[in-house]
N, C-alpha and C positions, 0 to 999 in steps of 0.2 A: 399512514398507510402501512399494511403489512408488510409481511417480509414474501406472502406468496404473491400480493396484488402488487408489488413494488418490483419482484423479478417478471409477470405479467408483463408489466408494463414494459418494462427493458427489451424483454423478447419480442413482443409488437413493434417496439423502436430498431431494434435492430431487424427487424422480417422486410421494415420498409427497401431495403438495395442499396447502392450506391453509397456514400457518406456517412453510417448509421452514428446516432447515438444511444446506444444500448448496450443489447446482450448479441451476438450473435453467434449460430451453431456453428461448429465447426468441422473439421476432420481431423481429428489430434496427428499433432507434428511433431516429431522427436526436435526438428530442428528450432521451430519457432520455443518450444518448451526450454533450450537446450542458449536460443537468443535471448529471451528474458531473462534467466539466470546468469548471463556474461551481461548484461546489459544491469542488471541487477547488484554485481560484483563491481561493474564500472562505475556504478554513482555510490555504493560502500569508499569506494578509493578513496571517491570524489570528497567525502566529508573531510579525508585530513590533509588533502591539499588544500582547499578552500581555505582550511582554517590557518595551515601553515602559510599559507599566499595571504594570510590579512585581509579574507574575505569570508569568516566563519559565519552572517549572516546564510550566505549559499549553502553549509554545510547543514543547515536544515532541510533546507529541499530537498538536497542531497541523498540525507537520512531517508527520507519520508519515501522518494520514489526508489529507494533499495529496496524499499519494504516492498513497495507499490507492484515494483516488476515482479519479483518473487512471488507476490499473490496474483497477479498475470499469468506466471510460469503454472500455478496449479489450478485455475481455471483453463488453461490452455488443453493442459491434462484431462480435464472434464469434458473438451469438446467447446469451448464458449471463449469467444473475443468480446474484448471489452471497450468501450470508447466512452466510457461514463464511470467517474471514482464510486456515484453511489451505486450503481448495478451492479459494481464488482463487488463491493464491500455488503452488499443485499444478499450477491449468490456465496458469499463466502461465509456468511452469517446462516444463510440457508444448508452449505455443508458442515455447519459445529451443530445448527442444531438435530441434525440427521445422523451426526457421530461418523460420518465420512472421513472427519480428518480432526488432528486430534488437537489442532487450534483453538484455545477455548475464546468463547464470549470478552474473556477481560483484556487478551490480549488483542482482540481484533479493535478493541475500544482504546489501546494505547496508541493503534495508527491511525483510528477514524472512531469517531463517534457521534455520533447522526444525532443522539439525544442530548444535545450540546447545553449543559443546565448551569455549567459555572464559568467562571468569570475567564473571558479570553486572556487576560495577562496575568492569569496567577493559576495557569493550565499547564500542566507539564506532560501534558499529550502531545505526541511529535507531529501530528494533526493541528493543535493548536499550536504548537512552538514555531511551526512553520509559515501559518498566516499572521501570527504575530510578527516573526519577522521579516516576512516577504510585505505586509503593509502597513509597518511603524516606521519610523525614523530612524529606528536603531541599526547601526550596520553591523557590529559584531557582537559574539556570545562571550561572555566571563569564563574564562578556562573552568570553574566548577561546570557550568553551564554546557559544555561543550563533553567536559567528561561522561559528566549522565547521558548526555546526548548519545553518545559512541558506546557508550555499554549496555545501555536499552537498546538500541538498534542493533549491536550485535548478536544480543538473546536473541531478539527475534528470528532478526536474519537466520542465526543459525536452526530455529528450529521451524522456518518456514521452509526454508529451502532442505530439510533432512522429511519436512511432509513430501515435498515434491520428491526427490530422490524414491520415500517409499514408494510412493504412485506409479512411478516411471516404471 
């Protein structure tokens, strides 16, 4: 599916009311924009506690939904709530390629990648790092492992959250 027939569809899912799984319009909110990014800051933390508590498995999740909120917070921005990772990652794929925001293609592929072509355990997308270790056996990450973790997640972070800042 496209990337226009694929936000289509999210916006139909979310038109339905109550419960949605989609896209839905919004009224942009300083505050909710303003909670995803503290909310976004709070699972950042979250990565080196996990790991220093000897639960560095978590510290991927962790990773994953810093990102996750932060791309929340600049849909938020655009008027759109999300209750589905691909509709988000559909309409944020739809603002790089409209040059809305200056997010490119590779990095939005470092959090999600929908065209999932290599090998789940030898992926160092924080996408896959994260269902690897949210449904392997493995409880924790090898401190190399955790390092790249925390430094690709801060790149982003930092320049996810300085799109939103511009928006604001």
């Amino acid at each position: 599916m496209n990337i226009k027939d694929k936000l289509a569809s999210c916006l139909k899912e979310g038109e339905k009311g109550g419960r949605h799984k989609g896209l839905k319009r919004i009224k942009p909110s300083e505050d909710l924009i303003h909670g995803h990014i503290k909310k976004a800051i709070h699972n950042f933390n979250a990565m080196d506690f996990f790991y220093n508590s000897g639960y560095s498995d978590w510290s991927v999740s962790a990773a994953f939904y810093s990102l996750y909120h932060c791309l929340l917070a600049l849909i938020s921005k655009k008027g759109f709530e999300s209750r589905n990772q691909s509709c988000t990652f559909a309409l944020i794929e739809s603002m790089i390629e409209n040059k809305e925001i200056e997010l490119t293609r590779g990095e939005l592929k470092e959090i999600f990648d929908k065209d999932i072509t290599e090998d789940l355990m030898h992926s160092d997308k924080i996408l896959d790092l994260r269902e690897k270790m949210q449904y392997s056996i493995k409880t924790s990450l090898e401190d190399k492992e955790f390092q790249l973790l925390s430094e690709r997640t801060k790149v982003l972070f930092d320049k996810i959250r300085k799109e939103v800042e511009r928006a604001i």
